[in-house]
KEKE-557732 format. One record per residue (C-alpha): z, x negated, y. Coordinates in pm, 1 decimal, always signed. Each point is the difference from the previous one (the first is absolute). Layout:
<nodes>
NODE         zz         xx         yy
NODE          Z          X          Y
...
</nodes>
This chain:
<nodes>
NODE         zz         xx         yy
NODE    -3684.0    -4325.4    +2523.3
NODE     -247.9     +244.5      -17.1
NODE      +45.6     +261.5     -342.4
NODE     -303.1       -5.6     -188.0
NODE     -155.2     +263.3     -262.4
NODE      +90.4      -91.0     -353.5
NODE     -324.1     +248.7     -111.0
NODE     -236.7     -291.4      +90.1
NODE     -321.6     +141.8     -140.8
NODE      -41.8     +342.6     -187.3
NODE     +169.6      +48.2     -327.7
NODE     -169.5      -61.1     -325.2
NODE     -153.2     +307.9     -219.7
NODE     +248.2     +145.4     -216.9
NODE      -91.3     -103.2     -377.4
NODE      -99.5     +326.2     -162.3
NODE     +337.5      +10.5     -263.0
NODE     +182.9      +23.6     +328.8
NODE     -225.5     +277.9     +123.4
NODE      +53.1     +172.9     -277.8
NODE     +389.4      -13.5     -106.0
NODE      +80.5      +65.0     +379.2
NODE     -200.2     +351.5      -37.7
NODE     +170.8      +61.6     -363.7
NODE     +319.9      -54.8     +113.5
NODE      -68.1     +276.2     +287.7
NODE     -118.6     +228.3     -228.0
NODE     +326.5     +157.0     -131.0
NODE      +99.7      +68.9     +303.7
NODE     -312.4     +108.1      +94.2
NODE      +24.9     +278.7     -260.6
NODE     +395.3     +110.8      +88.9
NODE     -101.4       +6.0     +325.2
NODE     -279.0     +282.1     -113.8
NODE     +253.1     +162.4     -191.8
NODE     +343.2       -6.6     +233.5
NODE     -134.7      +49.6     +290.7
NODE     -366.7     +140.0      +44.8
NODE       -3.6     +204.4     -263.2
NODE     +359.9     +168.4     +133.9
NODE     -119.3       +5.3     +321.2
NODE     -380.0     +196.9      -44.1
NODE     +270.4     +291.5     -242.4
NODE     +206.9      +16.0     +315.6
NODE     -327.0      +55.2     +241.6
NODE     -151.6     +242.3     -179.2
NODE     +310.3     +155.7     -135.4
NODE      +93.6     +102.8     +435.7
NODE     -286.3     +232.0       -4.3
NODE     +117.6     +183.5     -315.5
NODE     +288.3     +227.8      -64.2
NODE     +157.6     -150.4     -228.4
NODE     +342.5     +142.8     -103.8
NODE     +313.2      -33.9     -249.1
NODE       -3.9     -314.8     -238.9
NODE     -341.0      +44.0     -154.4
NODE     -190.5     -251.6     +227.0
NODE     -209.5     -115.5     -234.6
NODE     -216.4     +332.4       +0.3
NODE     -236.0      +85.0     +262.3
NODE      +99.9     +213.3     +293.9
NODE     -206.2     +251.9     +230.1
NODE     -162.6     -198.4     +319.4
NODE     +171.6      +87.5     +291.2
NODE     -156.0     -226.5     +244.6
NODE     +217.2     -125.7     +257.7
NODE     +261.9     +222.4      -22.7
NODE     +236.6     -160.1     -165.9
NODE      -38.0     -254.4     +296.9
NODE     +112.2     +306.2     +247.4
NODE     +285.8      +79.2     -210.9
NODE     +139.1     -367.4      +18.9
NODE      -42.3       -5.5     +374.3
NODE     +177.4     +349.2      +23.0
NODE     +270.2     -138.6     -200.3
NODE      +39.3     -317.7     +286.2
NODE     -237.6     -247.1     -130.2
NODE     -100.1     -111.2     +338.0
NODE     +384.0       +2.4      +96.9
NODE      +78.1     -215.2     -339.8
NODE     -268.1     -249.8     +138.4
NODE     +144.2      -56.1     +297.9
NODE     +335.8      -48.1     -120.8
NODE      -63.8     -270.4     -257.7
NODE     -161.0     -134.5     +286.1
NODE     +300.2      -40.7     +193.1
NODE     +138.9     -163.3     -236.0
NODE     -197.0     -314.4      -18.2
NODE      +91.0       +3.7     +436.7
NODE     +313.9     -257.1      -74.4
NODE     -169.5     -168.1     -290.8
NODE     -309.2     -122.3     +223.0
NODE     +224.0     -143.3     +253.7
NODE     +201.0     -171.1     -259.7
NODE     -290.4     -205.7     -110.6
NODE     -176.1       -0.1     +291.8
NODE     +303.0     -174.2     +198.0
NODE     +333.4      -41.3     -167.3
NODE     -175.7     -160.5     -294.2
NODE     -191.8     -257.4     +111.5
NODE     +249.1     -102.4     +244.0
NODE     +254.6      -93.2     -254.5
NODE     -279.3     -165.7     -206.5
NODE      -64.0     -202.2     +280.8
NODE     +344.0      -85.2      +44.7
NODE      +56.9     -121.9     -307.2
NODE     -322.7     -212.2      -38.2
NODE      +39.4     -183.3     +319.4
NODE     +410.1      -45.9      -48.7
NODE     -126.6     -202.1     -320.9
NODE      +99.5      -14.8     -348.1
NODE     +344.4     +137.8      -20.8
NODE      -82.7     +292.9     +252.2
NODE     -273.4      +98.4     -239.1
NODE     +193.6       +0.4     -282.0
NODE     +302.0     +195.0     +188.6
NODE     -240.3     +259.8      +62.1
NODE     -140.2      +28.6     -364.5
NODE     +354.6      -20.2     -111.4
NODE     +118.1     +281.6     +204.6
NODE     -311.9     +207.0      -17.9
NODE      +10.4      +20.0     -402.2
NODE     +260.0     +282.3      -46.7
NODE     -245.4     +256.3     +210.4
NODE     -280.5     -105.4     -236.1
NODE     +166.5      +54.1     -327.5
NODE     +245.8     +319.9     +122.2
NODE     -300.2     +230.4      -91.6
NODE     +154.7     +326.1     -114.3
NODE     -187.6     +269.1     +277.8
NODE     +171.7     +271.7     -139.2
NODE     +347.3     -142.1      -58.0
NODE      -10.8     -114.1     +401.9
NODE     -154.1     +377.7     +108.2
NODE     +260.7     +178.3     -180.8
NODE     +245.7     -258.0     +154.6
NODE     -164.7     +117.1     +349.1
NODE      -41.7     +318.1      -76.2
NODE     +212.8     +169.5     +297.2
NODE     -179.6     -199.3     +271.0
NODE     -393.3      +98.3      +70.1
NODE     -276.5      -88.8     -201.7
NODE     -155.8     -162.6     +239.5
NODE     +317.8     -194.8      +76.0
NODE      +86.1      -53.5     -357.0
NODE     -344.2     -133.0     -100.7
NODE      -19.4     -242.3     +319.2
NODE     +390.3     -126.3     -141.0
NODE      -97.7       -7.7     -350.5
NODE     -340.4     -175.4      +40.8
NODE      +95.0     -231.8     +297.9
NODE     +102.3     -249.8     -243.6
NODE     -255.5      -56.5     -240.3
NODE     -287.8      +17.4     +284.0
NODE     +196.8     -251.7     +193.8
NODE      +31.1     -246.1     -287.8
NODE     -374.1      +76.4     -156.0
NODE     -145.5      -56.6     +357.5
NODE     +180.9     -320.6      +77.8
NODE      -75.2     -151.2     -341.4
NODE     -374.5      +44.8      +50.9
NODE      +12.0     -102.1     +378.2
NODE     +192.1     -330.7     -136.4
NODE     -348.8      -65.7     -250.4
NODE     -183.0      +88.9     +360.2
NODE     +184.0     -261.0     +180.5
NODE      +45.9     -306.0     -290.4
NODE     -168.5     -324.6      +86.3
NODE      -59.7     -213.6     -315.6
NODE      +75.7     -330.2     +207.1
NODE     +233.4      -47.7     +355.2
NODE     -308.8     -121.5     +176.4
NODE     -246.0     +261.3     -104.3
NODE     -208.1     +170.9     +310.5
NODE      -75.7     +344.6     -189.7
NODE      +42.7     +236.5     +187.6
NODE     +222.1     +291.9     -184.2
NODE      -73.9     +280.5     +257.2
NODE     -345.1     +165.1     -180.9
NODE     +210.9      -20.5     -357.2
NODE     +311.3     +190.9     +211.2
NODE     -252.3     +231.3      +90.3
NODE     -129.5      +81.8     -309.0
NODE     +392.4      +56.4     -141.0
NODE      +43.3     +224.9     +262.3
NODE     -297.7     +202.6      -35.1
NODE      +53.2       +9.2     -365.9
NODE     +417.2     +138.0      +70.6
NODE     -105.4     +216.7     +232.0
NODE     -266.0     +183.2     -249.7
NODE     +243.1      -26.6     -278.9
NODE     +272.8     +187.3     +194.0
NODE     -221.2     +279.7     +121.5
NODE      -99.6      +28.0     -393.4
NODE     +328.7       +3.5     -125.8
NODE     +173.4     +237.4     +307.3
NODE     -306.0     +257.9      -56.0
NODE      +73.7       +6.9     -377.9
NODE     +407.8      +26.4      +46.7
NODE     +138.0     +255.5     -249.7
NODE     +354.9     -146.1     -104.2
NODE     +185.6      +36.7     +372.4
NODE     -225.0     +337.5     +101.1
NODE     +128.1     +148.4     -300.9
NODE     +361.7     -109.6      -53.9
NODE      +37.1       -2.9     +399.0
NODE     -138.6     +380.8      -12.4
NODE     +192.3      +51.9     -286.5
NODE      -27.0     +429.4      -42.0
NODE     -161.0      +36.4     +340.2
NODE     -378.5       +0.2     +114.3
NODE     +154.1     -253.4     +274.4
NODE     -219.1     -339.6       +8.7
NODE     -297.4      +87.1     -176.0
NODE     -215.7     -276.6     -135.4
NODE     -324.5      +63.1     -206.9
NODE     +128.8     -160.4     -289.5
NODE     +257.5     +233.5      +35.9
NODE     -213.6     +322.8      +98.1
NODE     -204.8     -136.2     -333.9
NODE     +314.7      +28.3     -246.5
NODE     +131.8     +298.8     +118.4
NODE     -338.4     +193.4       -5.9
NODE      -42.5     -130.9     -359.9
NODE     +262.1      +19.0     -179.3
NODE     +200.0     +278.3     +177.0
NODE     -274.6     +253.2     +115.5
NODE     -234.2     -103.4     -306.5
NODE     -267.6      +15.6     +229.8
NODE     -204.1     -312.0      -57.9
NODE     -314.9      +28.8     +166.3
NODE     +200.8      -11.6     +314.7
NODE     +204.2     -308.6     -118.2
NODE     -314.6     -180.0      -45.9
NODE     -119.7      +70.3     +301.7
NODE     +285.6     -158.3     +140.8
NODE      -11.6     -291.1     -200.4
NODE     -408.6      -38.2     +108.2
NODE     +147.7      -28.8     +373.8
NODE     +190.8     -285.7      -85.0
NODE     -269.3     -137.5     -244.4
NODE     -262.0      -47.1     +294.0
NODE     +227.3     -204.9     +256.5
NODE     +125.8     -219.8     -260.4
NODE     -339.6     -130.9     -140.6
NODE      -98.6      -42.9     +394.0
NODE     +300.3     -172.6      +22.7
NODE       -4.2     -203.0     -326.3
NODE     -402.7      -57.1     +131.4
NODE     +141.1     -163.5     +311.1
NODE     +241.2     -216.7     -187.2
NODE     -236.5     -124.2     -237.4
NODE     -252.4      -79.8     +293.3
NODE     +279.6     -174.6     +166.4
NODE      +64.3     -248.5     -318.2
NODE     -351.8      -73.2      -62.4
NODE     -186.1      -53.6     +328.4
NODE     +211.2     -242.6      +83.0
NODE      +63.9     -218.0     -282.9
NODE     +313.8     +102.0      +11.4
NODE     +213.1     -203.1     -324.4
NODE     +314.9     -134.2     -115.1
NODE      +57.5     -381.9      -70.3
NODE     +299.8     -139.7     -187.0
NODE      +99.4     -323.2     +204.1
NODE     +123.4     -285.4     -178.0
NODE     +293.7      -76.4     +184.0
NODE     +123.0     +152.5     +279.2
NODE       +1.1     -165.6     +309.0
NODE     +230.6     -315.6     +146.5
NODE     +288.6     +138.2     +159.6
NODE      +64.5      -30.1     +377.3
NODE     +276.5     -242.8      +86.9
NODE     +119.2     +193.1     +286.5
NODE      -90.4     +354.6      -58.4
NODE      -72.6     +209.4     +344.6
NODE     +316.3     +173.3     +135.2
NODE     -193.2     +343.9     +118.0
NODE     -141.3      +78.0     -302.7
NODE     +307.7      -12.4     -136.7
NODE     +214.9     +202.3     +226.0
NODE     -327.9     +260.7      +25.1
NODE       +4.3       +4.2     -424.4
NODE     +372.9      +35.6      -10.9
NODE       +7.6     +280.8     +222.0
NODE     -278.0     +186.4     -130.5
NODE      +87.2      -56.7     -396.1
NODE     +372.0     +161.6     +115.6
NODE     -179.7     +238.9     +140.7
NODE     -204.6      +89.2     -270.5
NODE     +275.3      -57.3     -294.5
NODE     +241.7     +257.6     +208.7
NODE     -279.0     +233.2      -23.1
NODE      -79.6      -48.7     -378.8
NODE     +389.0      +85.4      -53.1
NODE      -23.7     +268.9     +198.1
NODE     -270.3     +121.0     -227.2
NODE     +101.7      -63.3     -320.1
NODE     +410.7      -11.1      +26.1
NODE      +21.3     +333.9      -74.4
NODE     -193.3      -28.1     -333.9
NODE     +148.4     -363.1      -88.4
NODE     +318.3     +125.7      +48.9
NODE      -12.6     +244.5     -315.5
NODE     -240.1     -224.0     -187.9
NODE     +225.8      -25.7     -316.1
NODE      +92.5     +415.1       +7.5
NODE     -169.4      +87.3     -350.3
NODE      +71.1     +425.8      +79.2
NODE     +249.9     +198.0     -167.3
NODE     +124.7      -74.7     -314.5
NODE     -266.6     +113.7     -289.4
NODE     -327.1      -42.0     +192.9
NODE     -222.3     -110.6     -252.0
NODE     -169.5     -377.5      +39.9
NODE     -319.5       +7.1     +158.2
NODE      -50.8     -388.5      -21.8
NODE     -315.6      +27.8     -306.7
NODE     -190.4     +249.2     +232.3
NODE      +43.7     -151.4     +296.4
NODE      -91.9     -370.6      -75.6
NODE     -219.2       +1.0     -300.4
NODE     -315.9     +188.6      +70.9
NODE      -80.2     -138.3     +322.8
NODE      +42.8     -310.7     -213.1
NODE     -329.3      +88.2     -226.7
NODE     -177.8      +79.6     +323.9
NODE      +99.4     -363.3     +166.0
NODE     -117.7     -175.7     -273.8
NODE     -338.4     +190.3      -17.4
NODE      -40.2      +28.4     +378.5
NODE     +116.3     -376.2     +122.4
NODE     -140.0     -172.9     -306.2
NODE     -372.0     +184.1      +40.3
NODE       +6.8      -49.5     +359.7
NODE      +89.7     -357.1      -37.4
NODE     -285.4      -61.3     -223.4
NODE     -264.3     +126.8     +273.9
NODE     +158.1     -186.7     +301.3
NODE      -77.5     -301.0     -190.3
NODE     -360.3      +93.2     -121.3
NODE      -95.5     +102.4     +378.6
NODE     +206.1     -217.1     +222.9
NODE      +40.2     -323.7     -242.9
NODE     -292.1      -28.9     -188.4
NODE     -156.8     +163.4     +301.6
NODE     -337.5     +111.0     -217.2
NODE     -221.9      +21.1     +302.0
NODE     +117.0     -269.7     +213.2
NODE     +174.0      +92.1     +364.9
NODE     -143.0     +379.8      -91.7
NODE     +220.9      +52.2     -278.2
NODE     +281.7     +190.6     +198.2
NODE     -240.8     +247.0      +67.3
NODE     +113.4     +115.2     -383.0
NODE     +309.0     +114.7     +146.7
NODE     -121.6     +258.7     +181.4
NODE       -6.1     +307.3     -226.9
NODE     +348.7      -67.4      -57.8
NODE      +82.7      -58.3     +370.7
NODE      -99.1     +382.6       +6.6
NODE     +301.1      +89.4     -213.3
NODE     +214.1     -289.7     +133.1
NODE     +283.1     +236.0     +204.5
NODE      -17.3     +252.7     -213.7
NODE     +341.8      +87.7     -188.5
NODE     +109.6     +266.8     -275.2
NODE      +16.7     +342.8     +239.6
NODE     -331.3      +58.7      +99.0
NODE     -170.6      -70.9     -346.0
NODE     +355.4     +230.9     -198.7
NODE     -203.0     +318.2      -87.2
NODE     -260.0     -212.6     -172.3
NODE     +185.9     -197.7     -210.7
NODE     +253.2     +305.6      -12.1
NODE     -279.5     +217.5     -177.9
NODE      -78.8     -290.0     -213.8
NODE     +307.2       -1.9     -134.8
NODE       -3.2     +352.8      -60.1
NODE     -319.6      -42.9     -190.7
NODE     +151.2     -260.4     -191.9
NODE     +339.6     +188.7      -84.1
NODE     +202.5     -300.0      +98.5
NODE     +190.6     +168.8     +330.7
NODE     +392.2      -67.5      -51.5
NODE      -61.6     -246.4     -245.5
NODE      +91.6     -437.2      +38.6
NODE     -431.5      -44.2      -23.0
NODE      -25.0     +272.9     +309.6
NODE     +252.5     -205.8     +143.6
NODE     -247.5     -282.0      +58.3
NODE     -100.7      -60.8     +331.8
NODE     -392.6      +83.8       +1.7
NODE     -121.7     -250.5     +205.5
NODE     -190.2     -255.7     -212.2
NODE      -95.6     -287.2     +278.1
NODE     +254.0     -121.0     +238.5
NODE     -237.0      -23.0     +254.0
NODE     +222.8     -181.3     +270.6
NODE      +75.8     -244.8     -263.0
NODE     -349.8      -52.2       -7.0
NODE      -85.2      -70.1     +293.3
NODE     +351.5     -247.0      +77.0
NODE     -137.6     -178.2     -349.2
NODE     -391.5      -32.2     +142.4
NODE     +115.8     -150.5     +332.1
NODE     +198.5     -264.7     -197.8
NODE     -278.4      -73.7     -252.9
NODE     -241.5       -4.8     +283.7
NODE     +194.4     -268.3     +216.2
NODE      +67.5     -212.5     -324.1
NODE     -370.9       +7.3     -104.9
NODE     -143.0      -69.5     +359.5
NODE     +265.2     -318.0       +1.2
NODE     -117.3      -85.5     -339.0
NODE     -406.0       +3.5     +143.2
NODE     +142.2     -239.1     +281.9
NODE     +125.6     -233.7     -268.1
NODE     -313.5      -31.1     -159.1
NODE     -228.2      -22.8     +248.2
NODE     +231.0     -267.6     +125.1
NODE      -42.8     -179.1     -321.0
NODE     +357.6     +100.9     -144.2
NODE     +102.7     +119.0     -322.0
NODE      +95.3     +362.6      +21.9
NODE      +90.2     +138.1     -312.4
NODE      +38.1     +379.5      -29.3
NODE     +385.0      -21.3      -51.0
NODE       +7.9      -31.9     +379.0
NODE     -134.1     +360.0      +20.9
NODE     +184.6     +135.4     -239.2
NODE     +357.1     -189.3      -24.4
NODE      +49.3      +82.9     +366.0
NODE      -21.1     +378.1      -45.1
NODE     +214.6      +26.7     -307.5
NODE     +314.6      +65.0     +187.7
NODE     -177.6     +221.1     +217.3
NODE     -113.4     +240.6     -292.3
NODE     +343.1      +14.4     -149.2
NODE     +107.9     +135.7     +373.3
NODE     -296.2     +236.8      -19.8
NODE     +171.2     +141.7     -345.9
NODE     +337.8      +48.5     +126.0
NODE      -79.0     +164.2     +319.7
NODE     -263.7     +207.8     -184.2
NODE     +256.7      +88.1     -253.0
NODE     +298.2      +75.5     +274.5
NODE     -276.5     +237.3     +217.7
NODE      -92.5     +177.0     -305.0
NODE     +337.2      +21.7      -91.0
NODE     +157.3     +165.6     +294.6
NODE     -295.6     +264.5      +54.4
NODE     +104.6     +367.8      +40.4
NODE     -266.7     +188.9      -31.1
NODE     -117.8      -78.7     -297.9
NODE     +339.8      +44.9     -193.0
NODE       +3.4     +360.8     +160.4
NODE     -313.1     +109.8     -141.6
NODE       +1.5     -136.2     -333.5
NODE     +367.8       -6.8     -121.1
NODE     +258.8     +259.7      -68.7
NODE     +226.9     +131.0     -243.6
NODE      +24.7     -233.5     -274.1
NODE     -138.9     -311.8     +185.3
NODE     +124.5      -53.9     +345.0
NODE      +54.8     -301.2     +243.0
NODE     +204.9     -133.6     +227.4
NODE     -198.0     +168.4     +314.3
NODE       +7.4     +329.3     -209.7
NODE     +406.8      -42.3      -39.1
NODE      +29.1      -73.0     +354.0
NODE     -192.2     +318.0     +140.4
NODE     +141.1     +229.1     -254.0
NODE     +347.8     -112.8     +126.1
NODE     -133.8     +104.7     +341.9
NODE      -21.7     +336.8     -108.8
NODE     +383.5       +7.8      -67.0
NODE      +75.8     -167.6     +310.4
NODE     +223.8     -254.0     -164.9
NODE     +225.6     -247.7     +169.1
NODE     -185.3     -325.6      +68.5
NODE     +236.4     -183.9     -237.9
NODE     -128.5     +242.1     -264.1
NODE     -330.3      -82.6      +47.5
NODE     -152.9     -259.2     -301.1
NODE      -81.0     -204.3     +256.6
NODE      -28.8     -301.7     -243.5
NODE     -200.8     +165.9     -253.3
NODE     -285.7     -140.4     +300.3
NODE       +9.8     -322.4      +74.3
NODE     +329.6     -154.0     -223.3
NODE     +209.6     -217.7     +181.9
NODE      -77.5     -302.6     -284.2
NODE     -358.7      +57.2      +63.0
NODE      +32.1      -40.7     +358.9
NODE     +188.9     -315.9       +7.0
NODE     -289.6     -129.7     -258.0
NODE     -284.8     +123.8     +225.2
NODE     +182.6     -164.9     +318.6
NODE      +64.1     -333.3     -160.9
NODE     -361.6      -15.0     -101.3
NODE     -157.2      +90.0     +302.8
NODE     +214.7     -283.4     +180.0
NODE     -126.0     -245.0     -265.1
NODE     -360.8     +100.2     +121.7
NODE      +19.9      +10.3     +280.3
NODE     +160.4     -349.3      +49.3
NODE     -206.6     -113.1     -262.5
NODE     -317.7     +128.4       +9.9
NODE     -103.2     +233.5     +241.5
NODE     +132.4     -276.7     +298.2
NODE     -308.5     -167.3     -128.3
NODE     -265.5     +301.5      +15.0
NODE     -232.2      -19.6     +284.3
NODE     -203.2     +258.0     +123.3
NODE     -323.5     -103.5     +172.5
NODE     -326.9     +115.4     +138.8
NODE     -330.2     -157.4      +45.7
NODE     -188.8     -257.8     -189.6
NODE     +181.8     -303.5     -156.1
NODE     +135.2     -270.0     +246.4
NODE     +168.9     -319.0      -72.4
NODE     +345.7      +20.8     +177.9
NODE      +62.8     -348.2       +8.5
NODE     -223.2     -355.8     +127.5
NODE     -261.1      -50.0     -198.9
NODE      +20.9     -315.5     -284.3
NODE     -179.5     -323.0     +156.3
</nodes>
């Protein structure tokens, strides 16, 4: 029978309260946004052309046009560019073929082959500790050691969101997943090429005391806070600044052109009686595959997960978990509050995701290339080495935005359907569905902010370090690895919690996330 559009004439106006609280509820973010990101990124454009050097950044410098710029370069900018790009090489191919092919696997070898593959693809999602596992690689290549160390998480992000690509709400449905698999696999590729090009944690422990495997993260830090010369740092941070708001650009494009959205399913499909034999025998033999590899990766940190350092090495628990949890709470809970205004009270109609476009802008962007801004901030505000400096200074979680809109915008375009349909659609079936969803954007929020290097190593010393500071500083010594506090990262306790809870959603939620393009269709017969 022939699927039918569910949008069967044009959607009512939006009542004018709706208008309204959808553009108030923006407007926080709206103003962080101004604050966290464009304001830190026109001080680190103008601050390139000015010499700008030891810690007194807030004071003007001389203009020194684009020499700062020449300086990077001599220094191996252009070299630092290339590597990073290398680096996303293995990461592109991962979700570009391995990922989708287990995905597909598991959805057409039915229920239980899905949830085998969520099952065994939770430990890579929750073993985030980058600079436990590049420490724990530290005497193979960087490039080696951040294709081992990532391989895992990119594996099990990718074939998560290719499983929402591929997810039919009923057995008989004729959707066609393919434009919704090729709108994940845009999006991976983009977000790999953001996050490789931004890499600090494995160029600098993997070039640990060398100029080996420059990145410009790297070439930033070093310029900074070693050479003091900051105009030349900046100038390096502005050459990552400019491909990452392209890139975010592209992203953002990619989510709202095509109507891309997330839909919560109410149950998951029927199971197969007799599940396919090849997808099963392709799925096992790729998930081995993939699993040996993840071992591979992060064996050597596992292994020492529960070494706490030699005896007297002072807890580092407080300023390693606690700020970033001040910045989650601000960040998720602000960013939550816009995706619904935009995407589910959708203030001007099927335009509204147009609002996310000024934060698309800022959407890859991580801690490194905005540091000497909010490093000079925090010199202005006497709070370096101190648990406040300690707060990560990103105010929006922008990906958690945009994860959050896609959800509220597939819940509210379902909820239309109902009523022009002459349903009752209450607005606990936007908002009930994505509840689970935003307490997963808080704990990964909390667990990236949490395990970010960069930021420890420019703020915190002496009297107030973390667990990445105690882990480089042992470095220095060139300890044994079971004196290293490896646990002081990512507790053993805390990683059993994280895994359990991830299999929970997955099984439990996330099975039932869709991800889908184009305008509402009814997957099943219509109602005679």
């Amino acid at each position: 029978m022939t699927i039918q559009p569910t949008m069967l004439r044009p959607p009512t106006p939006r009542p004018g309260w709706q208008v309204a609280v959808g553009l108030i509820l923006t407007l926080p973010a709206f103003v962080l946004l101004l604050t966290s990101y464009v304001e830190p990124l026109y001080w680190t454009v103008t601050s390139s052309f000015r010499k700008l050097n030891g810690l007194r950044l807030t004071e003007g410098g001389d203009s020194v046009g684009w020499d700062n710029y020449d300086t990077a370069y001599s220094r191996g900018l252009a070299d630092a560019h290339w590597f990073t790009l290398s680096l996303a090489v293995v990461p592109i191919l991962l979700v570009l073929l391995l990922a989708p092919a287990i995905a597909w696997a598991a959805h057409a070898g039915g229920t239980w082959a899905r949830w085998v593959t969520r099952v065994a693809l939770a430990l890579p999602l929750v073993a985030f500790a980058p600079v436990a596992i590049a420490v724990a690689l530290r005497e193979s290549s960087t490039r080696a050691s951040y294709w081992l160390g990532t391989f895992g998480l990119v594996v099990a992000l990718a074939a998560t969101a290719y499983l929402a690509a591929l997810r039919r709400r009923t057995l008989d449905s004729t959707r066609s997943p393919i434009p919704a698999a090729l709108v994940v696999g845009g999006l991976a590729v983009l977000t790999v090429v953001a996050v490789a090009l931004q890499d600090f944690t494995y160029s600098f422990i993997g070039g640990f005391g060398t100029r080996a495997d420059l990145s410009p993260a790297r070439l930033m830090y070093e310029t900074s806070f070693r050479t003091m010369t900051f105009g030349v740092g900046a100038a390096a941070s502005v050459t990552l600044l400019v491909p990452l708001i392209l890139l975010g650009l592209a992203a953002t494009l990619l989510v709202i052109l095509p109507g891309t959205r997330l839909e919560v399913d109410p149950a998951a499909p029927r199971a197969q009686k007799t599940p396919p034999l090849v997808p099963w025998i392709v799925g096992g033999v790729l998930l081995l595959a993939t699993l040996g590899t993840v071992i591979s990766g992060l064996g050597p940190w596992l292994s020492h997960i529960t070494e706490t350092g030699r005896p007297g090495t002072p807890s580092t628990w407080v300023n390693t978990w606690l700020p970033p949890v001040v910045s989650t709470l601000v960040g998720v809970t602000v960013a939550a509050l816009a995706a619904f205004g935009i995407s589910g009270l959708r203030p001007f109609g099927r335009h509204s995701e147009w609002l996310l476009l000024p934060f698309g802008l800022f959407l890859f962007v991580g801690s490194a290339p905005l540091a000497l801004r909010n490093f000079a901030a925090g010199v202005t505000a006497d709070r370096l080495d101190s648990f406040i400096g300690l707060i990560p200074p990103s105010r929006v979680a922008i990906p958690a935005l945009f994860i959050l809109a896609l959800l509220f915008r597939g819940q509210a375009q379902r909820r239309e359907v109902l009523l022009q349909e002459g349903h009752r659609a209450p607005w606990t079936g936007v908002l009930l569905p994505a509840l689970p969803m935003l307490a997963l954007a808080y704990v990964a929020t909390w667990l990236v902010q949490a395990q970010d290097l960069i930021w420890p190593l420019v703020t915190a010393a002496g009297d107030h370090p973390t667990a990445q500071n105690a882990l480089v500083q042992s470095l220095f010594v060139r300890r044994a690895p079971d004196e290293l506090p490896y646990a002081q990262l990512l507790p053993l306790w805390l990683l059993v919690l994280l895994f359990l809870a991830a299999v929970a959603a997955q099984l439990l939620y996330l099975d039932r996330v869709a991800l889908r393009v184009g305008l509402p269709e009814r997957d099943h017969p219509p109602r005679t």
